[in-house]
C-alpha positions as CSV (number, residue, x, y, z in Angstrom):
1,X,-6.9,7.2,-0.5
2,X,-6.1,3.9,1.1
3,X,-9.3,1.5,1.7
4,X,-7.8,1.3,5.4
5,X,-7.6,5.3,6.2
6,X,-11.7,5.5,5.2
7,X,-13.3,2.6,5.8
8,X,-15.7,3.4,8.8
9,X,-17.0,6.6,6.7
10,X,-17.2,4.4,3.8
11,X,-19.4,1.7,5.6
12,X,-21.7,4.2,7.4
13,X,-22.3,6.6,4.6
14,X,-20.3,9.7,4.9
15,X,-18.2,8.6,2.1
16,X,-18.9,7.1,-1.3
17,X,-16.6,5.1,-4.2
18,X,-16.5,6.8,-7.3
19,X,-16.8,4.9,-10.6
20,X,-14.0,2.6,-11.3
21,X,-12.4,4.6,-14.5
22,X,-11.6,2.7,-17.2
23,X,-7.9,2.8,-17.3
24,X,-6.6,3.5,-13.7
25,X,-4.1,5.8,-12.7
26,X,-0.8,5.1,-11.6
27,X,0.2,4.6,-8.0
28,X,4.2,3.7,-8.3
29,X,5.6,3.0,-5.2
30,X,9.6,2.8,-4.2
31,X,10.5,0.8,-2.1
32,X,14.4,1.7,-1.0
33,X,17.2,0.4,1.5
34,X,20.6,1.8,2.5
35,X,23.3,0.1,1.0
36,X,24.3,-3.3,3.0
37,X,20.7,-3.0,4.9
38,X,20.7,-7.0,3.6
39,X,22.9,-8.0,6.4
40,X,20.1,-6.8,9.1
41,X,17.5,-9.6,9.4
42,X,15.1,-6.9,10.7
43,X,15.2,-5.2,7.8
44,X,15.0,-7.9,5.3
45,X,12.0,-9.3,6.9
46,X,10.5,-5.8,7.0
47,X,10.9,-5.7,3.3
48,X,9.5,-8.7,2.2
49,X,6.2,-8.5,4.4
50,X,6.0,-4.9,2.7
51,X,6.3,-6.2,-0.7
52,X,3.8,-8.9,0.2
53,X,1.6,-6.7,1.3
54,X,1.5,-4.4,-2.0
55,X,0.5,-6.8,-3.9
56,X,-2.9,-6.3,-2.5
57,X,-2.6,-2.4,-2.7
C-alpha cells in the first residue's frame, strides 16, 4: 500500500511496517498514451511529472 494512503495510522500506531524482505517484490507499473497524445502539451507535461514522481515510488 502506498506510504501516502496510510500514513496517519502508521504515525499514531494503528498500523505497523513489516520487515523489509530480502528481495522485494515486484511492483511494474505502465504507464500508457493514445497514439498522437504527444501533440497535447497537457498531456506531455502530465507524463513526465508522473514518471518523475515514480522514481520515488
Amino acid at each position: 500500500m502506498p506510504r501516502s494512503l496510510c500514513e496517519e495510522h502508521l504515525a499514531d500506531g494503528r498500523l505497523a511496517l513489516l520487515p523489509e524482505p530480502v528481495e522485494p517484490p515486484l511492483n511494474t507499473l505502465f504507464l500508457v498514451q493514445r497514439p498522437g497524445a504527444d501533440a497535447d502539451p497537457d498531456v506531455v507535461r502530465v507524463r513526465d511529472r508522473l514518471q518523475h514522481a515514480a522514481r520515488t515510488w
